[in-house]
C-alpha positions as CSV (number, residue, x, y, z in Angstrom):
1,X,5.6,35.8,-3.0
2,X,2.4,36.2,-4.7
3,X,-0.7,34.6,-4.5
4,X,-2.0,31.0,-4.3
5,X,-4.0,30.6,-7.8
6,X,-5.8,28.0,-8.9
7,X,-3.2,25.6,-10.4
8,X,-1.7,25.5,-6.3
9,X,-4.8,24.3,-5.3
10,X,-5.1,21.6,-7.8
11,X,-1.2,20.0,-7.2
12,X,-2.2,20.6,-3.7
13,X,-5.6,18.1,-3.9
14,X,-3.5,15.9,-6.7
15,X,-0.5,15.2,-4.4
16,X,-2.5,15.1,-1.1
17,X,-6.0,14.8,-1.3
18,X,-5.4,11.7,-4.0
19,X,-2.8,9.5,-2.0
20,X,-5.1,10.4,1.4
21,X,-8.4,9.6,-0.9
22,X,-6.5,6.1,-2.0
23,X,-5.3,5.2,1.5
24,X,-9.1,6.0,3.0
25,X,-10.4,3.2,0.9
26,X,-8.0,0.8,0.9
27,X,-8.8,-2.6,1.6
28,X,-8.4,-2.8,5.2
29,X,-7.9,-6.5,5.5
30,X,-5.9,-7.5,2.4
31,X,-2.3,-8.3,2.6
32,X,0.6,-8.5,0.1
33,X,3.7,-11.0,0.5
34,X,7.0,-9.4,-0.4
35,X,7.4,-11.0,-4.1
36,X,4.2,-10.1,-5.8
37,X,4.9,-6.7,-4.2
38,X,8.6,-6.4,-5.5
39,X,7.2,-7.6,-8.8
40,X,4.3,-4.8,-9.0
41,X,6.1,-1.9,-8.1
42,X,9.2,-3.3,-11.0
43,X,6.7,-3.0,-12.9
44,X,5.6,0.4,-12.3
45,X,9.1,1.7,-12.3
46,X,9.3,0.5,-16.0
47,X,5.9,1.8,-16.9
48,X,7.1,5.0,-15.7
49,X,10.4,4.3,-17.4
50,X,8.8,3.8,-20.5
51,X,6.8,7.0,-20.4
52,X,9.9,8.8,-20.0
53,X,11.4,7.2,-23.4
54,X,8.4,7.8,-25.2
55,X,8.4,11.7,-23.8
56,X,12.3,12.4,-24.6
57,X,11.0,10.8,-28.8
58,X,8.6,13.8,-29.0
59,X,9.9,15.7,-32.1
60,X,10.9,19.2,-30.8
61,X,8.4,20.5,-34.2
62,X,5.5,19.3,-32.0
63,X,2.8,21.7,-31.7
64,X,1.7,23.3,-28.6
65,X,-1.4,21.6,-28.2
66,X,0.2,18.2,-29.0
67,X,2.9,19.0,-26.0
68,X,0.5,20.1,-23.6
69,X,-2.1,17.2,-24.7
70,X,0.3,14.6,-24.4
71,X,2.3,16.3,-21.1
72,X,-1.6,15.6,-19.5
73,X,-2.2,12.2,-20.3
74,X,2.1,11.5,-19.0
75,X,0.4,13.1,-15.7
76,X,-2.6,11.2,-15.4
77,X,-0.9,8.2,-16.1
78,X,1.6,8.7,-13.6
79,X,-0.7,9.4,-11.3
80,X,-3.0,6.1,-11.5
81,X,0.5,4.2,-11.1
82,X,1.1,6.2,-8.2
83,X,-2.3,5.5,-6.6
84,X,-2.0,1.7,-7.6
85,X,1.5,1.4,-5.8
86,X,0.3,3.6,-3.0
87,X,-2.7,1.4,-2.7
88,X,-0.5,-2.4,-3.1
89,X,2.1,-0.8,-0.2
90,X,-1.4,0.0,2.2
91,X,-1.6,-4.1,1.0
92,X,2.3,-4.4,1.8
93,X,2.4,-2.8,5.1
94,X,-0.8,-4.4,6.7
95,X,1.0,-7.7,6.1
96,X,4.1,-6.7,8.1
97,X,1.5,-5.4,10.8
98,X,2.1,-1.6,10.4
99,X,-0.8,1.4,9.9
100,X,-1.7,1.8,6.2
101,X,-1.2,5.5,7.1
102,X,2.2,5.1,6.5
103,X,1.6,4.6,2.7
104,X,1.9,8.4,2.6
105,X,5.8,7.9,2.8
106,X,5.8,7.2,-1.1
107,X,4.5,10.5,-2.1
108,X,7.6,12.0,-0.4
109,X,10.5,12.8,-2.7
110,X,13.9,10.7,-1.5
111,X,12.0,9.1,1.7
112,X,9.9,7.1,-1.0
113,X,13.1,4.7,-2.2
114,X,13.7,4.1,1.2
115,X,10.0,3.0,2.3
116,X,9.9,0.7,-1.0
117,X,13.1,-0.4,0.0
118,X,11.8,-1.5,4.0
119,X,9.0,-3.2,2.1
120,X,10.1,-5.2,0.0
121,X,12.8,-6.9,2.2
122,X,11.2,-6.4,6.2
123,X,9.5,-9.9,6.4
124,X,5.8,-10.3,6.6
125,X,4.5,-11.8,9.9
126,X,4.2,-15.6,10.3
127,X,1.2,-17.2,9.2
128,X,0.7,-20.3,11.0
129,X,-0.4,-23.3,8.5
130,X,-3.3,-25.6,9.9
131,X,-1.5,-29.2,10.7
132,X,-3.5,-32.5,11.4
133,X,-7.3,-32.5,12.8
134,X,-7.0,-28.6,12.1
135,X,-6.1,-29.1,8.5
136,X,-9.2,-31.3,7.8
137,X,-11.6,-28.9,8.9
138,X,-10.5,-26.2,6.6
């Protein structure tokens, strides 16, 4: 089949090591309630949505070197909304009680719409409000 050059390697530590990297360090005791997360990853989608639009303008005389210039900065963009939806579902997923581990469901094709799909409507666990003497000591 060939060998395993350079450019394997680097989609290899872009679509694992990155999403592992982001999950690692993840705030391990913040949590994210099911509207601001639905709102940040609609967001996302139309950032991503948007950088498809501006893609399909590109004039077809563009050089090579505009193309491949512009094809990078697409990818690197892409990838920091990844890492910033990857990092508010770790947020999501601690808040219905779950391992952040299983953050690592978005970066798989198809299995991704589903997970975003459990998170935004499984509900979050119960907080319990402080009531009476409680309340005045907070």
């Amino acid at each position: 089949m060939g060998t395993f050059s350079i450019w394997h390697w680097i989609i290899v530590l872009v679509f694992i090591g990155v999403p592992v990297t982001a999950i690692a360090f993840a705030n391990g005791h913040k949590t994210l309630s099911r509207l601001p997360y639905f709102w940040r990853t609609l967001g996302v989608w139309a950032a991503n949505l948007g950088l498809w639009f501006v893609a399909d303008g590109l004039p077809d005389t563009a050089s090579d070197q505009t193309m491949a210039a512009t094809i990078l900065v697409f990818c690197i963009v892409a990838l920091i909304l990844g890492v910033l939806e990857t990092l508010w579902s770790v947020h999501r997923i601690q808040e219905i009680g779950g391992s952040k581990w299983w953050s690592l469901l978005l970066w798989v094709p198809a299995v991704n719409l589903i997970y975003i799909a459990f998170l935004i409507f499984y509900p979050g666990q119960a907080t319990v409000e402080p009531s009476g003497e409680d309340a005045a000591m907070v």
